[in-house]
N, CA and C of each residue as an Amber inpcrd file, in Angstrom:
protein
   411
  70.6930000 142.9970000 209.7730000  70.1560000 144.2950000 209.4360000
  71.1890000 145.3860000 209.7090000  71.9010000 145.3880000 210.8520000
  72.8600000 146.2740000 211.6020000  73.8180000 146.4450000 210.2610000
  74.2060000 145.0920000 210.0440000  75.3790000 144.8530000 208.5790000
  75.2650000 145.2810000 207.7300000  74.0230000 145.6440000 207.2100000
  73.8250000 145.4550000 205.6130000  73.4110000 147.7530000 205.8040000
  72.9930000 148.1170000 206.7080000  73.1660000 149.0430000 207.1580000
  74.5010000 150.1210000 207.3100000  75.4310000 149.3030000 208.0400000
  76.7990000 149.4700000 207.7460000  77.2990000 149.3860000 206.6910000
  77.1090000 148.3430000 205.9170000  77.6340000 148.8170000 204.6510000
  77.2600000 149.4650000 203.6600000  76.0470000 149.7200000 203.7760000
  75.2570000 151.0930000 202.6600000  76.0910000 152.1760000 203.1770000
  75.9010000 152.0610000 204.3550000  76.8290000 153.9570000 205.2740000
  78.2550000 153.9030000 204.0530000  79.1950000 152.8590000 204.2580000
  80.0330000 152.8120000 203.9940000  80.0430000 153.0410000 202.2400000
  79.2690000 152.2690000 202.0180000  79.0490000 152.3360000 200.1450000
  78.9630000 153.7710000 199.8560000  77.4770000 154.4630000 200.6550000
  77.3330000 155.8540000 199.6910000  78.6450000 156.4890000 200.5340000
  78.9530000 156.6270000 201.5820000  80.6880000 157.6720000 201.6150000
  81.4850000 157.4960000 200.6820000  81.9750000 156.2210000 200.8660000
  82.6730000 155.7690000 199.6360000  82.2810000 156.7180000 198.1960000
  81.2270000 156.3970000 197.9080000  80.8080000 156.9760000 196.2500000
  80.4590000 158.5070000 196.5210000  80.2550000 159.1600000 197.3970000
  80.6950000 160.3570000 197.9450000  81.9660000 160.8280000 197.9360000
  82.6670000 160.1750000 198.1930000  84.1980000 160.8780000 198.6210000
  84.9410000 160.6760000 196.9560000  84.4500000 160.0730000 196.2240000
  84.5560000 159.9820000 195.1550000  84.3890000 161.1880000 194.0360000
  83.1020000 161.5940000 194.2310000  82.5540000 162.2680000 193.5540000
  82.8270000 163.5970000 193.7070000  83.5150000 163.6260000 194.9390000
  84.3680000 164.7810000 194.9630000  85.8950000 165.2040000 194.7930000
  86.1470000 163.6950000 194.3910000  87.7420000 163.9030000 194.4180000
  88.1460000 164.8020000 193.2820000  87.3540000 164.9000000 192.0360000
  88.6480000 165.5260000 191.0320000  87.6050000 167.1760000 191.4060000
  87.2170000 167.6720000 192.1610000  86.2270000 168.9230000 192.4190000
  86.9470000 169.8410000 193.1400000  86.9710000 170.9080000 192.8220000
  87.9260000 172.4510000 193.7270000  86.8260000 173.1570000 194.5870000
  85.1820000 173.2050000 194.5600000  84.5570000 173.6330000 194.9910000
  83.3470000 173.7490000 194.3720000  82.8140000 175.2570000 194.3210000
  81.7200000 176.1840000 193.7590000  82.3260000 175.7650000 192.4140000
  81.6300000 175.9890000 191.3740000  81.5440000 175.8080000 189.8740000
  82.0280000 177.3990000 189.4020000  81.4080000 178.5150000 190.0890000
  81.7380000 179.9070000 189.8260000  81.7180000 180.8310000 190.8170000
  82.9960000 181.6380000 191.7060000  83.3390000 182.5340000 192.8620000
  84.0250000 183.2410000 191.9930000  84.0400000 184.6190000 192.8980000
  84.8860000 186.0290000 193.1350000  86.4520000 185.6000000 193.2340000
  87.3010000 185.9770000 193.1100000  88.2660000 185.5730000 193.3540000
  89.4460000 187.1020000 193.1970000  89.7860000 187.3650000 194.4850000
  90.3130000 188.5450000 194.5750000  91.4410000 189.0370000 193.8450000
  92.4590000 187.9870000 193.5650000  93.7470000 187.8520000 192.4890000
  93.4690000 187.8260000 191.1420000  92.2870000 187.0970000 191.0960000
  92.5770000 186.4730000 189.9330000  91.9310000 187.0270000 188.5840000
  92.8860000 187.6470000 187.8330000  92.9310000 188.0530000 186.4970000
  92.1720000 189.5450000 186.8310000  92.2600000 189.9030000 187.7460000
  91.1440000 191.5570000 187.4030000  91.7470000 192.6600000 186.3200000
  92.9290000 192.0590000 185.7420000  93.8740000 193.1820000 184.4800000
  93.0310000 192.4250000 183.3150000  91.9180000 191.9270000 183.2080000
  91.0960000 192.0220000 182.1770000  91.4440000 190.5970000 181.3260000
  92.8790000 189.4510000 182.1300000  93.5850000 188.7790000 181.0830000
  92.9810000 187.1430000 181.6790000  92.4610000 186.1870000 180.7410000
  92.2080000 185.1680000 180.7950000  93.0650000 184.0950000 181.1010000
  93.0170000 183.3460000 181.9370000  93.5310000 181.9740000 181.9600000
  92.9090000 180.4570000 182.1070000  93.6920000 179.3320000 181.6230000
  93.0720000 178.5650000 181.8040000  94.1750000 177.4890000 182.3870000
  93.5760000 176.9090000 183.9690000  94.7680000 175.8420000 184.6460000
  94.1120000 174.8690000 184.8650000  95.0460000 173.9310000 184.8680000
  94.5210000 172.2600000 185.0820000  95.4520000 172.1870000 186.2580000
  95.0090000 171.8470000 187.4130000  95.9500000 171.2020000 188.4890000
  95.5060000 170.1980000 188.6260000  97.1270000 168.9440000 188.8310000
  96.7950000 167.5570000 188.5040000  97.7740000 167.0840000 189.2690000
  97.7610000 165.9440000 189.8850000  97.9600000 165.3950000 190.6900000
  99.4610000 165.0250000 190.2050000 100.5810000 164.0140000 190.5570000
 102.0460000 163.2900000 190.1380000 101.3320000 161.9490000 189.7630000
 100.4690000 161.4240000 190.3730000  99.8840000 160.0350000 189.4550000
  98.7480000 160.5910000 188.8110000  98.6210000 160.3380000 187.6010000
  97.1200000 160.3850000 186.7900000  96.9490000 159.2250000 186.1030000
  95.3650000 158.9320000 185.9720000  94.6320000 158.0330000 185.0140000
  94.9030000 158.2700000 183.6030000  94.6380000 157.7370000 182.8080000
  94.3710000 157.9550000 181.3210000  93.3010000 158.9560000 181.0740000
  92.2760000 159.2360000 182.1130000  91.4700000 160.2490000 181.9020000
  91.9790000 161.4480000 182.6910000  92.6300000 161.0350000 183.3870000
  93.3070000 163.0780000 183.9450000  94.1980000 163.2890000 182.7240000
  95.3070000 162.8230000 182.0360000  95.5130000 162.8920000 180.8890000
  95.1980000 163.7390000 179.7210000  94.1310000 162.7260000 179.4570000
  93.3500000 163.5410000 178.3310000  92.6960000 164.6340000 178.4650000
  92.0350000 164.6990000 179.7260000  91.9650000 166.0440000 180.5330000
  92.5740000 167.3600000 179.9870000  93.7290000 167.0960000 180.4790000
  94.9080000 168.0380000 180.2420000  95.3310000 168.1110000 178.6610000
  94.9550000 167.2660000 177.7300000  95.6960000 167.4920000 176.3320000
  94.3670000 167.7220000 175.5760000  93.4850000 167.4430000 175.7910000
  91.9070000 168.2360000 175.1350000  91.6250000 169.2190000 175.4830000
  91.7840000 169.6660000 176.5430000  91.2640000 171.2040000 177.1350000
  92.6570000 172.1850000 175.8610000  93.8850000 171.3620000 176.6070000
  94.5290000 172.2730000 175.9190000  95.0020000 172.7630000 174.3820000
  94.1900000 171.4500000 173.8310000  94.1160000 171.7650000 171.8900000
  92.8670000 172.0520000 172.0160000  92.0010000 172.2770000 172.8950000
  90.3330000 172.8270000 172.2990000  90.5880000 174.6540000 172.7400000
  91.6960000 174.7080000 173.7250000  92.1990000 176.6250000 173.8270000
  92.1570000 177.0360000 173.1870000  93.5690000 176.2590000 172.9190000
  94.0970000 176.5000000 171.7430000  93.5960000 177.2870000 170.3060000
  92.7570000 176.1180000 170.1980000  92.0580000 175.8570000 168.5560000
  91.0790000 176.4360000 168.6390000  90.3540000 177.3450000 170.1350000
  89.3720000 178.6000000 169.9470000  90.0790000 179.9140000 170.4660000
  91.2330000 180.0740000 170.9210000  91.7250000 181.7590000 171.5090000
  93.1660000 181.5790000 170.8780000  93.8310000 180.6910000 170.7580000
  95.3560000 180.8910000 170.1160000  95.8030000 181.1630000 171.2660000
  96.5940000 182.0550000 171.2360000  97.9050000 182.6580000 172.6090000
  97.0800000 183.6030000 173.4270000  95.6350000 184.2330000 172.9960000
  95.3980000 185.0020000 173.9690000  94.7510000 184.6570000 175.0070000
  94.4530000 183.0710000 175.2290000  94.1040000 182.5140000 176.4450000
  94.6910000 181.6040000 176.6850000  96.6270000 181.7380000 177.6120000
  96.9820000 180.2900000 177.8790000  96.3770000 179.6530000 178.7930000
  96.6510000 178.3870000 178.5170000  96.6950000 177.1090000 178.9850000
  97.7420000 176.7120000 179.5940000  97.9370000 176.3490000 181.0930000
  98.6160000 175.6630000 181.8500000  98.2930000 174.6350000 182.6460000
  99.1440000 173.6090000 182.5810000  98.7350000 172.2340000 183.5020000
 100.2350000 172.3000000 184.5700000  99.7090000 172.1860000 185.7620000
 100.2740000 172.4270000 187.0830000 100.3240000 171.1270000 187.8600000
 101.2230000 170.6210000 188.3910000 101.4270000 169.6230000 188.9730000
 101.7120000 169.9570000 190.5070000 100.2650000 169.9160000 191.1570000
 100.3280000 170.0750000 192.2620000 101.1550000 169.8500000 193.4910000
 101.6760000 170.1910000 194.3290000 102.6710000 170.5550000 195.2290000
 104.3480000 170.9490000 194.8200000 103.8340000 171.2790000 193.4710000
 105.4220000 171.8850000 193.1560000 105.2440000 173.2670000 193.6120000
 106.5170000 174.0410000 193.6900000 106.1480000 175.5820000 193.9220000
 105.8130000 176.1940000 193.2350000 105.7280000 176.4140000 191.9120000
 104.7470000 176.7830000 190.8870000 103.1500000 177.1060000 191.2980000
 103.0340000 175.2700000 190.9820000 101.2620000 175.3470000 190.7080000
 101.0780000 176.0040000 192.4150000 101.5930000 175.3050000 193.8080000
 101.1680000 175.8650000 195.0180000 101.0320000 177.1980000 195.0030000
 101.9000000 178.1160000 194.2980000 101.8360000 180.0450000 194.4500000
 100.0860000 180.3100000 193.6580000 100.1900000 179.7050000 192.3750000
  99.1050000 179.9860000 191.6520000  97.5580000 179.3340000 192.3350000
  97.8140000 178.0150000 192.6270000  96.5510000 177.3050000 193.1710000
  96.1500000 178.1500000 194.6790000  97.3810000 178.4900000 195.5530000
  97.2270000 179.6510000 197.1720000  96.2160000 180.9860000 196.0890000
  96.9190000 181.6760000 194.9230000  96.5900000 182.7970000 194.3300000
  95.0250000 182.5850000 194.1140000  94.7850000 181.3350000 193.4380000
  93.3240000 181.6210000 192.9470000  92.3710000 180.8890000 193.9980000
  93.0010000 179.6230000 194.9880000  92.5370000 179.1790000 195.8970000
  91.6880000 177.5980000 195.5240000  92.5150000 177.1540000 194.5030000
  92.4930000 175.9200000 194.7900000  93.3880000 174.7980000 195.3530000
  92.5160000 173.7600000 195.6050000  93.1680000 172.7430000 196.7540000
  93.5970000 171.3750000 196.6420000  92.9050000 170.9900000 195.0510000
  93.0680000 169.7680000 194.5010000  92.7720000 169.5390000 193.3160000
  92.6790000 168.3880000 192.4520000  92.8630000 168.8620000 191.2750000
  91.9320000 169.5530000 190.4420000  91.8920000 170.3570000 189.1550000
  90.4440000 170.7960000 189.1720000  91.3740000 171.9670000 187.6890000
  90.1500000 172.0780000 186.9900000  90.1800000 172.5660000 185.6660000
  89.6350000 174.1130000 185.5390000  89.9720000 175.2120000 185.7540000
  88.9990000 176.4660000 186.2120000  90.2980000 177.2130000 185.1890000
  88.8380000 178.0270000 184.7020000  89.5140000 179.3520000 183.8410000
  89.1260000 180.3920000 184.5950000  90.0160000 181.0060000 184.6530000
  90.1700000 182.6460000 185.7960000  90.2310000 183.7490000 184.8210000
  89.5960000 185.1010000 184.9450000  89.3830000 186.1830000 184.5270000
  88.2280000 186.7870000 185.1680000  88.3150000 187.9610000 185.1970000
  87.4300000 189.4400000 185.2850000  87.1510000 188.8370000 186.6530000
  88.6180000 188.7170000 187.5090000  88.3900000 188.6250000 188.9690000
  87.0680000 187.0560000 189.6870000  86.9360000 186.7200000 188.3900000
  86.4160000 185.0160000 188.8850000  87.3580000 184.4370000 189.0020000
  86.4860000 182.8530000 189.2130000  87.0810000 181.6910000 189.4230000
  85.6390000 180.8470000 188.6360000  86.1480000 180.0280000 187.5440000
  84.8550000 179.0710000 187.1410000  85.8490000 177.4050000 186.8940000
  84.7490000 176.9460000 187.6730000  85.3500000 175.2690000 187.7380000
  84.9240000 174.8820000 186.9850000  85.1430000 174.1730000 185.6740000
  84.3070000 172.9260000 184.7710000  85.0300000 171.8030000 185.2960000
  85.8210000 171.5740000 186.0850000  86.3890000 169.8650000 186.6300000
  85.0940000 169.3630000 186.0770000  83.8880000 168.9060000 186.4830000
  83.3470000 168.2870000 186.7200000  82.8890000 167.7180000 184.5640000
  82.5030000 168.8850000 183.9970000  82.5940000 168.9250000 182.8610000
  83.1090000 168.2350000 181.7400000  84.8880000 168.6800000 182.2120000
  85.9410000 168.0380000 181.2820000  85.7620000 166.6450000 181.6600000
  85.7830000 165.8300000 182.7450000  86.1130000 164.7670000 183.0500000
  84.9870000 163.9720000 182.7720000  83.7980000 164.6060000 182.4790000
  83.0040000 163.7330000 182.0010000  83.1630000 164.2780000 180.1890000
  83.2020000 164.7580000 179.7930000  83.4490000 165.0230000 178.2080000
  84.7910000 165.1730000 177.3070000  85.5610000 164.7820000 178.5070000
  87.2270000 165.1680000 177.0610000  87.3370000 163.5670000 176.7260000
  86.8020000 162.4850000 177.3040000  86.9950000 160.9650000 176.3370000
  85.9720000 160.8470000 175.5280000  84.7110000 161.3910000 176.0610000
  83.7730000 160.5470000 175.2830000  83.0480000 161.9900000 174.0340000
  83.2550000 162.8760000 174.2980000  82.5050000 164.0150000 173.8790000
  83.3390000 165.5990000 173.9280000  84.3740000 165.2340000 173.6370000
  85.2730000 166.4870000 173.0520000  84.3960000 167.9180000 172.6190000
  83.4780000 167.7800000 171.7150000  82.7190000 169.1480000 171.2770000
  82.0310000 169.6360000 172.1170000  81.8600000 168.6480000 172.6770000
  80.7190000 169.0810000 174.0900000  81.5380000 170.2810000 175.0680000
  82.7950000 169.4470000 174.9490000  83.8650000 170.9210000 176.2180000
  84.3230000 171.6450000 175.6640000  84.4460000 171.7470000 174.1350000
  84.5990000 173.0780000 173.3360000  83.8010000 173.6610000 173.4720000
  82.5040000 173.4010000 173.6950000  81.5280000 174.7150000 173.9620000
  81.2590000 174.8780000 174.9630000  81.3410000 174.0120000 176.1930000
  81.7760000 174.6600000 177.7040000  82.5380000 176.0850000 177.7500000
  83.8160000 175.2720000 176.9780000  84.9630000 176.3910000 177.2840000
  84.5460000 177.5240000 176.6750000  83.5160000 177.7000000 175.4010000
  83.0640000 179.2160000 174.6550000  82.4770000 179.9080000 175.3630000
  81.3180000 178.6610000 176.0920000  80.2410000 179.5810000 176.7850000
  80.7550000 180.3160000 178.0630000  81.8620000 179.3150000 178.6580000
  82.3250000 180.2460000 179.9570000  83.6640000 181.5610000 179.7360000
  84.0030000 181.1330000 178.7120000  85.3020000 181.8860000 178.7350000
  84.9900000 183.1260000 177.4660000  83.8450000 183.0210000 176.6700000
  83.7390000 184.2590000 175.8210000  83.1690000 185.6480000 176.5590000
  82.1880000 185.4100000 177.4450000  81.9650000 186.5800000 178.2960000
  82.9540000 187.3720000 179.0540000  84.1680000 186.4600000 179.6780000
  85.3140000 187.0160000 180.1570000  85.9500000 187.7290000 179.4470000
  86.3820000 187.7920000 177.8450000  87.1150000 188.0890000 177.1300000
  86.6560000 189.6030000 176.9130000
């Protein structure tokens, strides 16, 4: 009983610590830096090893920007602990990897979003990205 106890503990942490790995936080915060000159962005911070799905991550978000704002909302993918993404990720205050478009002094996370919809359901995070990022604009 003790065993099988122990290893449930261990199972749900496990699938816990999981479920938070590709997550930066809150879904939507204040964010004192970030973008209050009225100008949109959109960053992917990603790890030096990725899956085939952090990947696509990063190349769907950034042809679905694209292919709804053109140049007036870039897209950047940041490779965490370079000095780059560290100035920008300290700036907006993320800590790991995670997909958030910044403007009008937010911070909005879809990590959770993209990674379930840029393999299987692409249109689905094109209209993520409308619904969160057209009010900013």
């Amino acid at each position: 009983m003790k065993t099988t106890k122990l290893f449930l503990t261990l199972l749900l942490s496990s699938v816990m610590g999981l479920s938070v790995s590709c997550q930066s936080g809150t879904n939507q915060e204040r964010v004192a830096n970030a973008s209050d000159n009225g100008e949109v962005k959109v960053y992917y911070f990603h790890n030096k090893a990725r899956c085939v799905t952090c990947k696509t991550v990063e190349e769907v978000s950034g042809k679905l920007v694209f292919e709804l704002y053109g140049d007036s909302v870039p897209f950047t993918a940041l490779e965490l602990g370079t000095p780059e993404a560290d100035k920008v990720s300290k700036e907006i205050g993320v800590n790991m990897q995670a997909l958030v478009i910044v403007g009008a002094g937010q911070k909005i996370d879809i990590t959770p979003d993209a990674f379930m919809n840029a393999r299987s359901n692409p249109a689905k995070l094109k209209e993520i990205f409308k619904e969160k990022i057209d009010p900013l604009i």
